[in-house]
C-alpha positions in Angstrom: 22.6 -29.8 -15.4 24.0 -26.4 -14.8 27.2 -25.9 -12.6 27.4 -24.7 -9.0 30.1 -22.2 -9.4 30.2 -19.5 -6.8 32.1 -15.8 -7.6 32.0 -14.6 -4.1 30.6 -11.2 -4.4 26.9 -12.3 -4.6 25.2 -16.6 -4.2 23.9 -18.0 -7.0 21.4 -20.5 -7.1 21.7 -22.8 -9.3 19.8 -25.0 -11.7 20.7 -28.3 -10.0 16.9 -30.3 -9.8 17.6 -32.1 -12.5 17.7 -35.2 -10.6 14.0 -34.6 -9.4 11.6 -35.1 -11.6 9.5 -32.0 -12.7 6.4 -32.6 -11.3 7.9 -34.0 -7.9 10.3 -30.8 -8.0 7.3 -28.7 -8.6 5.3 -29.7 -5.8 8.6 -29.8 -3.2 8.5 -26.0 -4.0 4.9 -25.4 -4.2 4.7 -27.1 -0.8 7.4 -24.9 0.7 6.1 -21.7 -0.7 2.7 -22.2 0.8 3.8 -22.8 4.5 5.8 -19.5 4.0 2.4 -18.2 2.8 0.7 -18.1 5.5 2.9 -15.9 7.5 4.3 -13.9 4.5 2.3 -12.6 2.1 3.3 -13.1 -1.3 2.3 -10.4 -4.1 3.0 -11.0 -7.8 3.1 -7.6 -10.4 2.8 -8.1 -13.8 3.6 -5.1 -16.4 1.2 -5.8 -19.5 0.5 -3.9 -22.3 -3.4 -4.0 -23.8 -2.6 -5.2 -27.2 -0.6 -7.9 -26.0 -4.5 -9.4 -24.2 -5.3 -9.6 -27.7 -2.5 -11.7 -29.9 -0.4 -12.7 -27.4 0.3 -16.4 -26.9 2.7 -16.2 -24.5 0.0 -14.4 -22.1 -2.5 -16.7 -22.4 -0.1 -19.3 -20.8 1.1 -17.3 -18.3 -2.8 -16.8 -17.0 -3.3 -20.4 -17.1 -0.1 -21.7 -15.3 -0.6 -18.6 -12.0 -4.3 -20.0 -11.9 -2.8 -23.0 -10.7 -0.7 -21.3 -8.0 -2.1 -21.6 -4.9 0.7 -19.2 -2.4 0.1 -16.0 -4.1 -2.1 -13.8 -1.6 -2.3 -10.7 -4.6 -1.9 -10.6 -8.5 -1.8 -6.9 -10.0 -1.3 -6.3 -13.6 0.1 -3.5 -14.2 -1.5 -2.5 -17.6 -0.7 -0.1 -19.6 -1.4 1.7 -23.1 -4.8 1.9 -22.3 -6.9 4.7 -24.0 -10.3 4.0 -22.6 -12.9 2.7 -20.3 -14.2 0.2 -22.5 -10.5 -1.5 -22.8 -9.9 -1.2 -19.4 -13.0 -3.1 -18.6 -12.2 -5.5 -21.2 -8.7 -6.0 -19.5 -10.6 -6.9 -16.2 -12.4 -9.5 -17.3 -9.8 -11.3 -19.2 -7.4 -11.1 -15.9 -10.6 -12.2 -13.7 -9.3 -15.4 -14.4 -6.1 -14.9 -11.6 -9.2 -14.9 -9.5 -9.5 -17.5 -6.5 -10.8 -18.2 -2.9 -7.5 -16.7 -1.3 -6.4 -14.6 -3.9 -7.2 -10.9 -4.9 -6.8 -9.6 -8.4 -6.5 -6.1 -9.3 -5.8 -4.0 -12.6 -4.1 -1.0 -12.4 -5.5 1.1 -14.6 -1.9 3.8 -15.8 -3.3 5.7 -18.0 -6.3 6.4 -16.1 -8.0 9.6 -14.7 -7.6 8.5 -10.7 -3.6 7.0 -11.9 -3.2 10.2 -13.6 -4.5 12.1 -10.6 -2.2 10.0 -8.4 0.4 11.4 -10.6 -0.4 15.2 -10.1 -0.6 15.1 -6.7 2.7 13.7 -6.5 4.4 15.8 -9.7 2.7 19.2 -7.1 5.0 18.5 -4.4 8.0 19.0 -6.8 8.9 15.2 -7.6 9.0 13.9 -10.9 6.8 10.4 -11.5 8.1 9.9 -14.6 7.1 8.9 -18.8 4.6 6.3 -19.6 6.4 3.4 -19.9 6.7 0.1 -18.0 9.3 1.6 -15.3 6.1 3.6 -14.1 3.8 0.8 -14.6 5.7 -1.2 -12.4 6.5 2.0 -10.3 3.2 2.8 -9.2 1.7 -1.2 -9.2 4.6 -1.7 -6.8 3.1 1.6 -4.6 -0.2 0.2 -4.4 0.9 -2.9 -2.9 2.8 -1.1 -0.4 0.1 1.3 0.3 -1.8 -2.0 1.0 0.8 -3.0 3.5 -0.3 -6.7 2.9 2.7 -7.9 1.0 6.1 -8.8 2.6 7.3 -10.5 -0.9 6.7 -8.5 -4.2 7.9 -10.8 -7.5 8.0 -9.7 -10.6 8.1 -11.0 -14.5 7.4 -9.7 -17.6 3.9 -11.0 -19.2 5.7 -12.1 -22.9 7.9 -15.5 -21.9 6.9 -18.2 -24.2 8.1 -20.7 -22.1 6.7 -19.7 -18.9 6.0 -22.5 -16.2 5.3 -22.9 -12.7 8.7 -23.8 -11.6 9.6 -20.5 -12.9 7.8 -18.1 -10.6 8.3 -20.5 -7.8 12.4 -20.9 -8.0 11.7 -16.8 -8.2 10.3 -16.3 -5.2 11.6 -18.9 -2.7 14.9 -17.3 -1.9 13.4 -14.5 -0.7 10.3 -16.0 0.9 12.1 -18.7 2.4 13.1 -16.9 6.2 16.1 -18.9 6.6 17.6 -17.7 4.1 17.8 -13.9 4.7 17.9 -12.5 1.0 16.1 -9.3 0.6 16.5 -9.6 -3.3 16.8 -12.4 -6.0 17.3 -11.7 -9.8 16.3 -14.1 -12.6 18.8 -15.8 -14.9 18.7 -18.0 -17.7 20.3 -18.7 -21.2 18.3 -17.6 -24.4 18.6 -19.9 -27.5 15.8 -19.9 -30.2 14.7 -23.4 -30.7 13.6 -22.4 -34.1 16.6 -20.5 -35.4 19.2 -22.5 -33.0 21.4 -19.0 -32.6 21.9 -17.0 -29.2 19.4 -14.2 -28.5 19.7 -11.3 -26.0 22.4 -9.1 -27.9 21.9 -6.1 -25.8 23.3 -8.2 -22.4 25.6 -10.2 -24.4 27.2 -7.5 -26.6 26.5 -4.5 -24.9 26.1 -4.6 -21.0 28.1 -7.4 -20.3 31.4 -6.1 -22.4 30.1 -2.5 -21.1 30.3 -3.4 -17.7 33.2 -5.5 -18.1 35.3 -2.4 -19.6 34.1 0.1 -17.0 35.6 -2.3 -14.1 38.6 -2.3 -15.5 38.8 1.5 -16.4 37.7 2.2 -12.8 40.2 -0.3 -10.8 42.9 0.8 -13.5 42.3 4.5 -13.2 42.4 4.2 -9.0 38.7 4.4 -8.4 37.8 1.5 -6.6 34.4 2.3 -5.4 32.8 2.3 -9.1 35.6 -0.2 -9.7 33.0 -2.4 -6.9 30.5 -0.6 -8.7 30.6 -2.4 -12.1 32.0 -5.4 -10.5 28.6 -6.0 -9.2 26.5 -5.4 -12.2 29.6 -8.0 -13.5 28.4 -10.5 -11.4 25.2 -10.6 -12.9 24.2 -13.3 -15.5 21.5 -11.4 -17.8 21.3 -8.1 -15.7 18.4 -7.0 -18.3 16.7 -10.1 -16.9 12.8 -8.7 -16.3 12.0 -11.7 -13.5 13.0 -11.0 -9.6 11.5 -10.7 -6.0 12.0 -8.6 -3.4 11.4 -7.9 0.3 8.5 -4.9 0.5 11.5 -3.3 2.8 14.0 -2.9 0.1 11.7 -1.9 -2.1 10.0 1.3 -1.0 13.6 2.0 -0.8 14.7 2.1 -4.4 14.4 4.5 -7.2 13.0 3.7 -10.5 13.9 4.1 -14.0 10.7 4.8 -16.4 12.6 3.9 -19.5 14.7 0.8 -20.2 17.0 1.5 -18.3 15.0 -0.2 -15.7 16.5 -3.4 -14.8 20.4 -1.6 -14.6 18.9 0.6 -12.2 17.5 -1.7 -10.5 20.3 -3.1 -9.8 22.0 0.1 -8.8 20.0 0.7 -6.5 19.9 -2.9 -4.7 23.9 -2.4 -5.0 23.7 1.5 -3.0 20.8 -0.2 -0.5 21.5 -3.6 0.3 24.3 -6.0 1.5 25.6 -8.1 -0.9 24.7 -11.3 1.2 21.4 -10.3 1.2 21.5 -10.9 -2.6 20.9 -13.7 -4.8 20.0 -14.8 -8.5 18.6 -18.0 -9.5 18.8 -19.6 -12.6 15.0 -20.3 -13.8 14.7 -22.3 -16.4 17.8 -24.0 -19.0 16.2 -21.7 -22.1 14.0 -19.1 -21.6 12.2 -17.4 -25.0 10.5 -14.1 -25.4 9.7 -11.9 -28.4 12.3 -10.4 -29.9 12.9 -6.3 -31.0 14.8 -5.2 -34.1 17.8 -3.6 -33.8 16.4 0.0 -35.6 20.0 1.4 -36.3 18.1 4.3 -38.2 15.4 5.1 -35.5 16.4 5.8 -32.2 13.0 5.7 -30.9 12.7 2.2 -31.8 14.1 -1.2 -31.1 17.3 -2.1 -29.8 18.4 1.1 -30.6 16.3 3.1 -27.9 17.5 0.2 -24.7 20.8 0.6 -25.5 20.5 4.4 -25.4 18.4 4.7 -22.5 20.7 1.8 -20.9 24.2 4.0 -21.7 22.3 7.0 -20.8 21.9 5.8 -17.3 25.5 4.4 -16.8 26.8 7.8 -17.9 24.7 9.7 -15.7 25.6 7.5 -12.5 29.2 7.7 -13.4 28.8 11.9 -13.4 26.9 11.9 -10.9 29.7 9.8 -8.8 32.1 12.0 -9.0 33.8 11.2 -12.2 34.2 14.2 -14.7 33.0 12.8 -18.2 34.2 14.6 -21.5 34.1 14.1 -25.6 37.9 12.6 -25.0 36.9 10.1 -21.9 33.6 8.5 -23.6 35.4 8.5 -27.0 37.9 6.2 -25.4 34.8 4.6 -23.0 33.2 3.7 -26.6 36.7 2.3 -28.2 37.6 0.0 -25.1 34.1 -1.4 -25.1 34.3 -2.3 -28.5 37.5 -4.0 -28.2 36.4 -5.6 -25.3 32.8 -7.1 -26.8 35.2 -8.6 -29.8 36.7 -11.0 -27.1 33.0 -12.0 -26.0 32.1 -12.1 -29.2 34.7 -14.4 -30.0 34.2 -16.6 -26.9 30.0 -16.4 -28.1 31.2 -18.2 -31.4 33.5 -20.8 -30.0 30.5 -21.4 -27.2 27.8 -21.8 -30.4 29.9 -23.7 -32.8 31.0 -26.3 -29.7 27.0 -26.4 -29.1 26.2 -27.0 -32.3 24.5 -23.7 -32.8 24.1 -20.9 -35.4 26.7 -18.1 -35.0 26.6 -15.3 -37.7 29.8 -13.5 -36.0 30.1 -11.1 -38.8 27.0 -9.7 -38.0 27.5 -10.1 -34.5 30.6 -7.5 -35.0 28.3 -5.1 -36.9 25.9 -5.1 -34.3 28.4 -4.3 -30.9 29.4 -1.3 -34.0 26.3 0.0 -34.0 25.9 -0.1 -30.1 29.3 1.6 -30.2 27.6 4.7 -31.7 24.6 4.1 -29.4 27.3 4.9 -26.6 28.3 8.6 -28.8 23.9 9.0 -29.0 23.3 8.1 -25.1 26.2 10.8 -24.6 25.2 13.6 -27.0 21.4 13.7 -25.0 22.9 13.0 -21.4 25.0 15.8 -22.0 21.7 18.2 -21.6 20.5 15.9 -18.9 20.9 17.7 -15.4 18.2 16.1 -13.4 17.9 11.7 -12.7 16.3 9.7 -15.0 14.8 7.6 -11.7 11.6 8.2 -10.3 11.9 9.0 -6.5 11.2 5.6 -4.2 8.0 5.4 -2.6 9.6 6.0 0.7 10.6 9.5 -0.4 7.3 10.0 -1.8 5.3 8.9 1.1 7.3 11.7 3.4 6.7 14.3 1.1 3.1 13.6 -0.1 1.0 13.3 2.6 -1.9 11.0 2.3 -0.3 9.2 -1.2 -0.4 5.5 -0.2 -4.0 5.9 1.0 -5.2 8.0 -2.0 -3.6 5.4 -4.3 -4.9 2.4 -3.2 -8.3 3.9 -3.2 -7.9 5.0 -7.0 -7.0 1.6 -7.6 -9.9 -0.2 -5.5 -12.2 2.3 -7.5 -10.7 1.3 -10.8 -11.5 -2.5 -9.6 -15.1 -1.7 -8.1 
């Protein structure tokens, strides 16, 4: 059973059903969420790639737990790498299966010619949609859903969790759904252990962001700048900020800005942190392990791997901190990069005495090489954000709807095309 410790800055909720059993918990929350259905309408997005349709597992039993859900009013899949017709079609038929009495299903087709329309209209009025990627995927699935105006709850997960379950997407969406409550956003959080190798996973969170974030608090608080002091003591508070799972109010988000790379899920929470109030925000714990596929760390391709999100993530923290005032140079990041390194040796210390008390596999030498190599990540993400002038968000939907007239209805009529 997990603890019920509160930090003050934001609520969290919490892994404490344990004394239900699952099934009974299951249908206390399934029963909730469908009252709440039928005057809210809940909207689920999922960013998939094509090939994962093919040889994905984890798919597979994702499709078959959501066909069992009965308070979801809209699935879209947000699908990308798609080259042609014939896959896109293929695609359709395999997420038919979301299908049901009360329940719409549509693909949105990214790399199509109405999507890619969509985004020249938009890129003509001087705004900037962004780099393939699932950012944009999720980015213009989440525009079609407001252009629909039916959803008043948007959730979101990514389609590659092996141990997906309906509890999951149901503990997701309740604090938001639920109107008592009052949250207008909820991130996911779990721990990540590989039952197979028995080691902790997730090394960008736990040796980058979370000693990243950690350092920066304490540079900004130390250094008299207390707003981006608050600033990375909210992304602090955060449990796996590069979590892929959360819900939102529709509200909030035709509010927020998007990142097309990975720094998606740090902007995300950004941009909650400029936009909302932080008792308007939650995270819930999902599940007690939570697996996905795994990506290499690439230290010799920066296109690649681990290599490219902790770029693309350090990119992004460097470019909000510029663009907040602060004047970045070689001698600032040089000591940025130092202090974070020192700092993710104490986690990774605290990572080993967690593991070895746990039982677990702990390889802290290489542990040490890695948070090394995301130390020179830090000196990469600086050398290209030095030639970055312009945001590496795409503009929210908001700002897009006021300066392309016409957008929400020309998208959702690209995508009802796509679907006919």
């Amino acid at each position: 059973m997990s603890s019920f410790f509160q930090d003050g800055i934001i609520t969290n909720i919490h892994a404490l059903h344990d004394l239900h059993g699952p099934q009974d918990y299951l249908n206390l929350m399934e029963s909730k969420l469908r009252e709440y259905a039928q005057s809210c309408g809940i909207s689920l997005i999922l960013p998939c790639l094509f090939a994962e349709i093919k040889k994905d597992e984890a798919l597979d039993r994702i499709v078959a737990e959501i066909q069992k859900v009965n308070y979801l009013n809209k699935v879209v899949v947000a699908l990308g790498d798609v080259a042609g017709e014939k896959q896109f079609m293929e695609a359709r038929e395999f997420f038919a299966r979301f299908h049901s009495r009360n329940r719409e299903v549509k693909v949105v087709w990214v790399d199509g010619p109405r999507i890619q329309n969509i985004f020249s209209q938009i890129q003509s009025r001087g705004l900037y949609p962004g780099l393939r990627g699932k950012g944009q995927s999720v980015w213009i699935a989440l525009g079609y859903l407001l252009g629909g105006k039916e959803s008043d709850v948007i959730v979101l997960h990514d389609s590659d969790i092996l141990t997906y379950d309906r509890i999951l997407i149901a503990r997701l969406i309740e604090p938001v759904a639920n109107p008592d409550k009052g949250f207008e956003f909820c991130k996911g959080y779990y721990a990540r252990v590989s039952p197979t190798d028995r080691a902790m996973k997730g090394r960008v969170t736990r040796l980058f962001v979370l000693p990243f974030v950690d350092t920066m608090k304490d540079i900004m608080y130390s250094n008299g700048n207390k707003e981006l002091g608050r600033f990375f003591s909210f992304h602090r508070s955060f449990y796996y900020p590069l979590a892929g799972e959360f819900s939102i109010s529709s509200k909030l988000g035709s509010t927020l800005n998007i990142a097309y790379d990975w720094g998606l899920e740090v902007s995300m929470l950004s941009e909650v942190y400029n936009r909302a109030i932080p008792r308007k925000i939650a995270q819930v714990e999902l599940l007690t392990n939570y697996e996905h596929k795994h990506q290499d760390l690439s230290p010799e391709d920066k296109g690649k791997g681990l290599h490219r999100m902790v770029v693309d993530i350090a990119k992004f923290y460097l470019f909000y901190l510029r663009s907040h005032g602060l004047a970045l140079d070689d001698t600032y990041v040089d000591m940025i990069r130092h202090t974070y390194y020192q700092n993710s040796l104490r986690f990774i210390k605290w990572y080993s005495d967690d593991s070895e008390s746990n039982g677990l596999v702990y390889d802290r030498y290489q542990e040490e090489l890695t948070a090394r190599c995301f130390r020179d990540f830090l000196l990469e993400a600086w050398e290209e954000g030095k030639k970055q002038n312009d945001s590496p968000l795409i503009p929210s939907w908001n700002r897009v709807h006021f300066s392309v007239p016409g957008i929400y209805e020309n998208l959702v009529k690209a995508v009802e095309d796509d679907n006919s």
